[in-house]
C-alpha positions in Angstrom: 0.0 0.0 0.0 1.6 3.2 -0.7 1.5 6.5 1.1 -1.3 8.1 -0.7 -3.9 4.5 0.3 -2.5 4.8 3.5 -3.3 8.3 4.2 -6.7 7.6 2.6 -7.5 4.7 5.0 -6.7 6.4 7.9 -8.8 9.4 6.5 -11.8 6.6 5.9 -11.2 5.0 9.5 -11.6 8.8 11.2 -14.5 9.7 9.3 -16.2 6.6 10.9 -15.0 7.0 14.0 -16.7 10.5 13.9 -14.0 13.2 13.6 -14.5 16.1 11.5 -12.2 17.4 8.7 -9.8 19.4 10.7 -9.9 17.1 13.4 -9.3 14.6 10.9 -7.0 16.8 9.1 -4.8 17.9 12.3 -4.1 13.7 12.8 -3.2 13.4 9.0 -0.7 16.1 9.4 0.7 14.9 12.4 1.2 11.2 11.5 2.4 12.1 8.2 4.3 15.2 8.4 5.6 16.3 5.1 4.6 13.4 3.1 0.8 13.9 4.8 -1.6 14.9 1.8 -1.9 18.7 0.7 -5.4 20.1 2.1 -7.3 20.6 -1.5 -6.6 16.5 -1.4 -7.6 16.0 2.0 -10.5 17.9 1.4 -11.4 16.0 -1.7 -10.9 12.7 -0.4 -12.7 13.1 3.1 -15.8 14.5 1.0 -15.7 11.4 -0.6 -15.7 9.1 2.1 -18.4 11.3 3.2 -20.7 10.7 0.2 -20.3 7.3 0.7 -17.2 5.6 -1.1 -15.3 3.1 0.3 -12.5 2.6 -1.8 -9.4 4.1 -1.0 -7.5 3.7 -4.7 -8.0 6.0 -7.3 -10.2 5.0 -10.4 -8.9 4.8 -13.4 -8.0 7.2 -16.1 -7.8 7.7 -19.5 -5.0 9.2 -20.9 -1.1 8.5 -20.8 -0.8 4.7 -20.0 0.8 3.5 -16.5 3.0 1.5 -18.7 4.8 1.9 -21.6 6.7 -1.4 -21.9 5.3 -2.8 -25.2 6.7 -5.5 -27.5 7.4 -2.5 -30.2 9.3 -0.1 -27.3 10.6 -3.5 -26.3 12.4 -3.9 -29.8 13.2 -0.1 -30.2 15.7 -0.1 -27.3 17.2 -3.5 -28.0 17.5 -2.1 -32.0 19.4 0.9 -30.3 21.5 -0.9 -27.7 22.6 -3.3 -30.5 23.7 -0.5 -32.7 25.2 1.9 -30.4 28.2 0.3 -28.5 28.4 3.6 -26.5 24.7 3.5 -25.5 25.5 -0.3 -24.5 28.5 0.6 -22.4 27.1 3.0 -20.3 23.9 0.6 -19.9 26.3 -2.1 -18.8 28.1 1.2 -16.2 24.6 2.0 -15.3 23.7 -1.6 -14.5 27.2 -2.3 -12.7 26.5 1.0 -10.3 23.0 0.0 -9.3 24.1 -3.4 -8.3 27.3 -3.0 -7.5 28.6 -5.6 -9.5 31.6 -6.0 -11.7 30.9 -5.8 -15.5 32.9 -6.8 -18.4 33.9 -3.8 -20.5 33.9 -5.2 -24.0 35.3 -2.2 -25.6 38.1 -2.2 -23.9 38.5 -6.0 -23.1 38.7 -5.7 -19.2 36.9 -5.8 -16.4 35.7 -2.6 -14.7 34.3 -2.3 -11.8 32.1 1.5 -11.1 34.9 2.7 -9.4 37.5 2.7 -11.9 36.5 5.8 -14.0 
């Protein structure tokens, strides 16, 4: 459950228990702090949960796709990987930083580890 769910549970669980908005509000702030959901959000979802709704995750929405991983994007990058052995490289850098792993550098026929540059 993310932060936003969370937040919008606990929002659900003091609106049942009786709590207004800013009392409701004042303990979202609190618990949360920073990450705690801007008041025009707040506002929104406790109206919500007021009206009646009971879920907590957002509906769904047209427009610009979650996920762009499709068998043609899929193809596009390997195309450019293949092509590129500078794109490659610094994939394989990339890939050796995150996971801190040594990688072989094919261009220069050694290993490297993301220290050595």
């Amino acid at each position: 459950m993310d932060g936003g769910n969370e937040q919008r549970v606990a929002i659900t669980f003091c609106f049942k228990a009786g709590l207004s908005e800013v009392e409701t509000l004042v303990l979202v702030q609190k618990a949360y702090g920073n990450e705690a959901l801007n008041r025009s959000n707040f506002l929104k979802w406790y109206s919500r949960f007021r009206d009646g709704r009971e879920l907590v995750e957002d509906e769904e929405r047209c427009g610009c796709p979650k996920v762009t991983r499709t068998e043609v994007n899929i193809i596009a990058v390997v195309d450019v990987v293949k092509n590129n052995r500078r794109i490659a490289l610094t994939l394989r850098r990339l890939m050796s930083y995150i996971y801190g792993a040594p990688i072989l550098d094919v261009s220069r026929s050694r290993t490297t580890t993301q220290h050595s540059r």
